[in-house]
N, C-alpha and C positions, 0 to 999 in steps of 0.2 A: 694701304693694303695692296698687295701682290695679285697677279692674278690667281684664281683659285682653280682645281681640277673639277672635273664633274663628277667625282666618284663620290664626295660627300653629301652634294648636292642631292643625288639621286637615292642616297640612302634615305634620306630625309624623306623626298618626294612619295616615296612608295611606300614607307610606313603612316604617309598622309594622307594617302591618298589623291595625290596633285601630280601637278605636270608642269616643268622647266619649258617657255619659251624659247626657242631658238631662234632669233630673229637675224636675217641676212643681212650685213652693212655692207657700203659700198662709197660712202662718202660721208662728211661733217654732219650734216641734215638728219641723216639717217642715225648715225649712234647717239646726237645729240635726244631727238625726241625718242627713241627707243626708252633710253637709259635713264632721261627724266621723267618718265612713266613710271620706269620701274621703282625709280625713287619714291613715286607718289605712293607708290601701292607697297613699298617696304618689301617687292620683292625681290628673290634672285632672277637672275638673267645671264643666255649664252649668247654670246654675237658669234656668229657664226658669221666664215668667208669664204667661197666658192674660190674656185679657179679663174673665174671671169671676172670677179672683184679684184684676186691678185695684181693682173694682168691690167685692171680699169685702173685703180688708186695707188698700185705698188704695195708690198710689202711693211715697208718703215712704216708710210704715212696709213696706214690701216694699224699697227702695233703702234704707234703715239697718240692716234685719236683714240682708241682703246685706254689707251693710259692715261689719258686725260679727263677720259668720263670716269675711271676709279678716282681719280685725284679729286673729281667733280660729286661724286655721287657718296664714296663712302661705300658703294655695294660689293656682295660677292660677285664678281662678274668671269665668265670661262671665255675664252677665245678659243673657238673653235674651228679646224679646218673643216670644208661638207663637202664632201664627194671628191676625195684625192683619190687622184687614181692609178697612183703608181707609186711606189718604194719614196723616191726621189720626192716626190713634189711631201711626202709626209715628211721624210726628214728633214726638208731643208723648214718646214715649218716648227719642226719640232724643239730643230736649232735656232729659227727665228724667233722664238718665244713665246709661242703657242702654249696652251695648257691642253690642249683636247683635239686630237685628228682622227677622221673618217678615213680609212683604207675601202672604196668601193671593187671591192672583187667581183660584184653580182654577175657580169660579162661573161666570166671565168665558169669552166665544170667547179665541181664541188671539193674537189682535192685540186687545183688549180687557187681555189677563192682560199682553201684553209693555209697554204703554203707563203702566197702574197702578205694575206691578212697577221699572219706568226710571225712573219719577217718583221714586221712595219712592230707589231706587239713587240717583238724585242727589242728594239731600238727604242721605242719612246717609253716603256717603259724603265730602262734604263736609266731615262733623262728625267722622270716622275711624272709624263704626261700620261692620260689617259686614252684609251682605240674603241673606237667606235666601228662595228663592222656591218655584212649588211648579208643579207639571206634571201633571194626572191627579188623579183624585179622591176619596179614603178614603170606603167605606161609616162610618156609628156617630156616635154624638152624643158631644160634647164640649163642655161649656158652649155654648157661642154659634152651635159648629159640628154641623152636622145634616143628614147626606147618608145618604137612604135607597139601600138594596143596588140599586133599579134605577135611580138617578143616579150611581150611583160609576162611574167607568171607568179603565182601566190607563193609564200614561203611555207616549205611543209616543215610540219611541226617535228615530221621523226627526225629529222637533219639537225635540231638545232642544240641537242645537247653534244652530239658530238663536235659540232661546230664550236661549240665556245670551250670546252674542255681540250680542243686540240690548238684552239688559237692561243684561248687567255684572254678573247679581248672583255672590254670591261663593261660594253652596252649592245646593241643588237639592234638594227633598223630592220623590221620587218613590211612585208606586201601582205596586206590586207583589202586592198582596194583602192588607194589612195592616190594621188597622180600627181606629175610636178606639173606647172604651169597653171595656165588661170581657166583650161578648155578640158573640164575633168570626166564632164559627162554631157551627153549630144539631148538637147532642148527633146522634154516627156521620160528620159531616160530615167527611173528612181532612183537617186543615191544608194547607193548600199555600202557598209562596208563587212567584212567576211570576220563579226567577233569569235563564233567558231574557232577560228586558228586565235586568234588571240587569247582565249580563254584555250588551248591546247598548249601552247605558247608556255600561256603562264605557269600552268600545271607540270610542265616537263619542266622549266625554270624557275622553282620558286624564290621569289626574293630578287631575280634579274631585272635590272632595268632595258626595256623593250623602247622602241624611238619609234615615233612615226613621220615619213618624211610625205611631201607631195601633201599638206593639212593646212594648206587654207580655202578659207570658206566661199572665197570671191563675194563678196555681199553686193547684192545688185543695185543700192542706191548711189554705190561708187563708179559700177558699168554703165548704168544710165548716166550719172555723170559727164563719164568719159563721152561718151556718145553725143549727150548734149552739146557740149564745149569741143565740138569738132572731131572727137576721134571716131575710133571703128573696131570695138569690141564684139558682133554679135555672139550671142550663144555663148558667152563666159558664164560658166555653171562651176562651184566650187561643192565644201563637204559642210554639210549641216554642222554650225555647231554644235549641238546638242548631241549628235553623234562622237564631236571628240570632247567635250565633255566626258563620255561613259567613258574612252579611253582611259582618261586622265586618271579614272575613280580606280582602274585596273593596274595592271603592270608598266603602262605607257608610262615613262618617267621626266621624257624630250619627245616635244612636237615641233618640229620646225614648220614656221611663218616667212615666206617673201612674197607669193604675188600676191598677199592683200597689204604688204608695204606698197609695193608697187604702185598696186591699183589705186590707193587711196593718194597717195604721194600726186602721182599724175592728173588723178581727177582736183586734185585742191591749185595746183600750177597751170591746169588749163582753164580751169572755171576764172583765175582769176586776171590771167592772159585775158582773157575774152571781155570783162568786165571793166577791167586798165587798161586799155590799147597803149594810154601812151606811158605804161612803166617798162623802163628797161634796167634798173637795177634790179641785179637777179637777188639781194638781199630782200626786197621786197616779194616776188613771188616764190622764193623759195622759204619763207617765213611761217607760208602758209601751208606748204608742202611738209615741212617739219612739224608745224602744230597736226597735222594730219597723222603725220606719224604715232603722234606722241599721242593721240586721241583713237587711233584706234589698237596700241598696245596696250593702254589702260585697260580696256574695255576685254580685249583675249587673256590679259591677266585676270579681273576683275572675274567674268561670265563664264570661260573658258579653261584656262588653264588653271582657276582655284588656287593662285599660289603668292595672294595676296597675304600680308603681315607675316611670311615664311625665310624674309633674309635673313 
């Protein structure tokens, strides 16, 4: 089986009322327990790659670990670029074999982000990938991406029909409240996030699939972890699951997941560094790194994203 695009994907998801994981790879460890998760639970799944992943594992060796876990799994799986931020870094993805690219215009005025975002839509759809685009501005750093809390602003709702009727593109990441990195909100501060616009959202789009980026949860028995086993996480506060749940039940069709790969990864590779001193096969600690992965994408499929028995 080919890689698949996300357009049918997300037809699916919205008449389901569910939501496509987007989880970040960046190495073996990581597509391996994503992708045997998803296996477990029979469902779809997008691996999604940053520009800092390009840059970490290369191009190729991220497109054959890719094709390895179809070869291995049997699932619909989309390979996604997240957060290209320029003409160039989408095509050359699009020519590398990618099914699905993010054009991040948010930076951009609003005729600046439609002009960027149409270009990158012409060219990949061309090639039958599918554009992912974006409206409104996540606070929190993410490799490449670095939008301090008084540059972030919510996506308004009047923007976004003519936004997609002038691009074309085929998905829509909106700001609702949501943040990249694992420091999303300052310790007493109450999670919120703004359904208002999402429910505004949906109603100016009906039938659109909507994304939400900056939606993991950071769960704090993996911070504690970390902190046990030497490191120095304080004040990592993430988004209630149960909050993207309701997403999920809405027009949200993609939520992308990396720092609670992260988090989890890290916390199972230092707890067991500290409990083996003397192992230094990294097959050994990274064993557990991966089973960690693969146990808590089970569980955002299984509790959260609803999109279990749906491949």
């Amino acid at each position: 089986m080919p890689l698949v695009s996300t357009k049918e994907m997300f037809e699916k998801a919205y008449k389901g009322g569910y939501a496509i994981g987007a989880f970040n790879v960046n190495n073996m460890e990581i597509v391996q327990g994503i992708t045997q998760a998803a296996m477990e639970e029979n469902s779809p799944v997008i691996l999604q790659v940053s520009a800092g992943a390009r840059k970490y594992a290369k191009h190729n060796y991220l497109i054959k670990l890719v094709e390895a876990a179809i070869m291995e799994t049997g699932l619909p799986i989309a390979l996604h670029l997240d957060h290209g931020e320029n003409f160039d870094i989408c095509k050359a993805c699009v020519d590398g074999g990618f099914s699905s690219v993010m054009i991040d215009g948010s930076k951009y005025s609003f005729e600046e982000n439609i002009a960027i975002t149409r270009q990158v839509v012409e060219y990949a759809h061309a090639h039958g990938v599918t554009v992912e685009g974006e409206l409104g501005k996540l606070a929190g750093i993410e490799d490449d991406v670095n939008v301090s809390a008084e540059d972030a602003q919510f996506t308004n709702p009047a923007e976004v029909e003519e936004f997609v009727s002038r691009t074309g593109v085929d998905s829509l990441a909106i700001a609702i409240g949501t943040s990249h990195g694992a420091y999303k909100f300052k310790p007493g501060q109450k999670p919120r996030l703004r359904f208002d616009i999402l429910e505004e959202v949906q109603k100016r789009l009906p039938g659109f699939p909507i994304v939400l980026h900056g939606a993991s949860s950071v769960p704090q028995e993996f911070v504690a972890q970390v902190n046990q086993y030497g490191g120095s996480m304080p004040d990592a506060i993430g988004i209630p699951e149960e909050m993207l749940r309701q997403a999920a039940s809405m027009a949200v069709c993609k939520i992308n997941i990396d720092s609670d790969l992260r988090l989890c990864m890290t916390a199972a590779v230092r707890k067991h560094l500290c409990e083996h001193p003397d192992h230094f096969d990294p097959r050994q600690y990274l064993a557990d790194g991966r089973q960690a992965i693969q146990d808590m994408v089970r569980h955002k499929i299984r509790d959260v994203l609803g999109s279990s028995g749906k491949a």
